[in-house]
N, C-alpha and C positions, 0 to 999 in steps of 0.2 A: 169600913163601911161609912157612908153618907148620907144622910139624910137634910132636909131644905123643905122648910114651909117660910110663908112671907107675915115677915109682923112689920106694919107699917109700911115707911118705907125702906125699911130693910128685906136682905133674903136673911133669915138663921141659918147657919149649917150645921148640923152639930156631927162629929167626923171621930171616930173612933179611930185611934189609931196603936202603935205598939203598945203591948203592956198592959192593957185593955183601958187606957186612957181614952175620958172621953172631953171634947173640946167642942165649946161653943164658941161661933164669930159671924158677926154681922157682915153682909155684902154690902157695899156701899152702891146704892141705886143710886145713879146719877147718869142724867141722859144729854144731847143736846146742849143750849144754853147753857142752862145748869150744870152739867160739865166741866163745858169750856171755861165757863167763868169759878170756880172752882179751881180747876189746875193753874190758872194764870198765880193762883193765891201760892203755889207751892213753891218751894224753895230749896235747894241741897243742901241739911246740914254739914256739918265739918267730921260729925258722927259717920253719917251715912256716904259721905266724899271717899272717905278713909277707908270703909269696907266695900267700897263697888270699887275701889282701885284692887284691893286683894281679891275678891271675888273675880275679879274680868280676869287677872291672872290667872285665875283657874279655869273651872269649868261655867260661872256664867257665861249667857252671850245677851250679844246687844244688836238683834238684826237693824237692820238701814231705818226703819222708820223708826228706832230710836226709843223700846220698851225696853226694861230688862226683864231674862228670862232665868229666874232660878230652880235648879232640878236634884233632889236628890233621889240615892233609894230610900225606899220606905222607913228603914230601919236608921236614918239620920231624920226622922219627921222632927224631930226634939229642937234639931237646927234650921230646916225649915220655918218652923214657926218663930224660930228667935230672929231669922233673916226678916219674915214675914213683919213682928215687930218692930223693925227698925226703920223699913218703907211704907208701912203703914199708910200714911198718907197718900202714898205714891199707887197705892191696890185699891182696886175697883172688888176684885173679888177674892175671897180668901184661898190657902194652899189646897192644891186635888189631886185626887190619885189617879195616878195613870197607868192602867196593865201593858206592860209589854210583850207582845208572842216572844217565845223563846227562838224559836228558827231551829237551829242544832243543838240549842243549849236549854235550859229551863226558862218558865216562863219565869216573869221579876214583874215585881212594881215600884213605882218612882212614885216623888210628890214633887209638888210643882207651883209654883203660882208667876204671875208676868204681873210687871206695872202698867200704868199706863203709855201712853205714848207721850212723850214730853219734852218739849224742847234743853232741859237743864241735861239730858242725860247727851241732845248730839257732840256735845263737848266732847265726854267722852267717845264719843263712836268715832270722830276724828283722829283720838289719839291710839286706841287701838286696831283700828282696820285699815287694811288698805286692799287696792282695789290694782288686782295682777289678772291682765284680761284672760281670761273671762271672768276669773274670779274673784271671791271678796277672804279674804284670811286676815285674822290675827296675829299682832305683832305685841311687840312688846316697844312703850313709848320712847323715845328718846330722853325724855325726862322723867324715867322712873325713878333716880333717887330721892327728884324733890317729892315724888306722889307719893312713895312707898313707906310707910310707918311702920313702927314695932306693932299695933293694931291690923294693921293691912296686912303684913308678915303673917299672922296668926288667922286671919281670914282666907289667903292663899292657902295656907296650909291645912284646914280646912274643910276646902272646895277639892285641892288637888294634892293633897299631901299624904304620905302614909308611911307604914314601918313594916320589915322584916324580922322577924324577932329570930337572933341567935342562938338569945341563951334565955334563963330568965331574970339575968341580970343586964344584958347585951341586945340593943336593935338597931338596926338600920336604916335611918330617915331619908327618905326623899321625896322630891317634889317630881308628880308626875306632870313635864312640860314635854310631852311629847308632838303636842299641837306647833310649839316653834321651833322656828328654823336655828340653826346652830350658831349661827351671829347672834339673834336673839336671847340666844341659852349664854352666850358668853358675856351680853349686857346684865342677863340674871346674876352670873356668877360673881361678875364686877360689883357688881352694887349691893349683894349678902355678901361680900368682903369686908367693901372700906365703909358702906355704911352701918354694918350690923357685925365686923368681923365673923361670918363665917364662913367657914371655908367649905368649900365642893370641888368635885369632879364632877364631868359632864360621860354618863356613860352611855354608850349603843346598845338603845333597846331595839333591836331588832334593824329595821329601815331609818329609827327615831332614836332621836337624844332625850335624856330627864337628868337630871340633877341630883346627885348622891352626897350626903352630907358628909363629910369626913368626922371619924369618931372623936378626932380632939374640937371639935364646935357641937356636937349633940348638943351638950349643958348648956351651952349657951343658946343653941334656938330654943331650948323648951324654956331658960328664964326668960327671953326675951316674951315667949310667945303665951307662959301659960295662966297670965289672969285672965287671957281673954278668949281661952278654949274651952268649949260649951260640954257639961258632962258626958254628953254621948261618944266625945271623943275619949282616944286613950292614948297619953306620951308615956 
């Protein structure tokens, strides 16, 4: 649930979310002028450089005019807000819930929030899209070992990562890249090799490829990955 009354010049929202947590956060009212001049002040930290390269790996997106768009389901709100936190600057307005119809399947809800539009982020939109007429898709950069961090690793994973559980001593990691093309999965697999040794197969999900961790590097992505994976997850 949501609610929004305006103090100053703020909007408050206070936003009830899992667990019966409830969360206050300012909208940042800025229009026009004020705005623009405002964003010129902003800047990409090295923090935040770090998790929109793991992020874009996954399931953010960065359409053309150059916002990020991050979307969880409901029940990852915990990491939404930690994302929320670290663009802070970059958000006009804070994370919202969005009911999905179900169609054939149940109905769900997401949360959500977009930055603004900004020029520090076309950088990136360069290195992940490209433009196949008609359309526009997601790649993976040519120079993702220089972007990609033990931090980015752990933000990839995630956005787009998860486990099979075996046994209850025994799981299954993988990374769901089912968005790229099979040269691109082969770049992924190169570069959690020799820069992070670990090792994958690329298996056929269906039409698509994802990324399957082989059980002798488990141990090694979750030390590599887990001072910076937010409670809500589980390795």
């Amino acid at each position: 649930m949501i609610w929004s009354t305006l103090i100053g010049d703020y909007e408050l929202n206070i936003i009830k979310i899992v667990f019966g947590i409830y969360i206050m956060i300012k909208s940042r009212e800025l229009r026009g002028k004020s705005l623009i001049e405002y964003k010129k002040s902003l800047q990409l930290t090295s923090l935040q450089r770090e998790v929109l390269v793991g992020t874009l790996l996954g399931n953010a997106t960065l359409p053309p005019t150059s916002y990020i768009k991050f979307e969880q389901n409901l029940s990852k709100a915990e990491y939404i807000y930690h994302l929320y936190n670290i663009f802070e600057p970059f958000v006009g307005t804070p994370p919202r819930i969005r009911n999905i119809p179900g169609g054939n399947a149940r109905p769900r809800q997401s949360i959500w929030f977009r930055t603004y539009q900004h020029p520090a982020f076309r950088f990136y939109n360069n290195l992940f899209y490209i433009y196949e007429n008609p359309n526009r898709k997601k790649r993976v950069p040519k120079n993702i070992p220089k972007l990609l961090t033990p931090r980015g690793l752990a933000y990839w994973f995630m956005n787009d990562g998860t486990f099979s559980r075996k046994s209850v001593k025994t799981r299954d990691y993988f990374f769901s890249t089912q968005s790229f093309t099979l040269s691109d999965q082969k770049k992924l697999q190169k570069v959690l090799y020799e820069q992070f040794n670990i090792k994958t197969n690329i298996h056929k999900d269906k039409n698509y490829y994802r990324l399957y961790i082989l059980k002798n590097s488990s141990n090694q992505l979750i030390q590599l990955i887990q001072q910076y994976i937010q409670p809500c997850f589980f390795l």
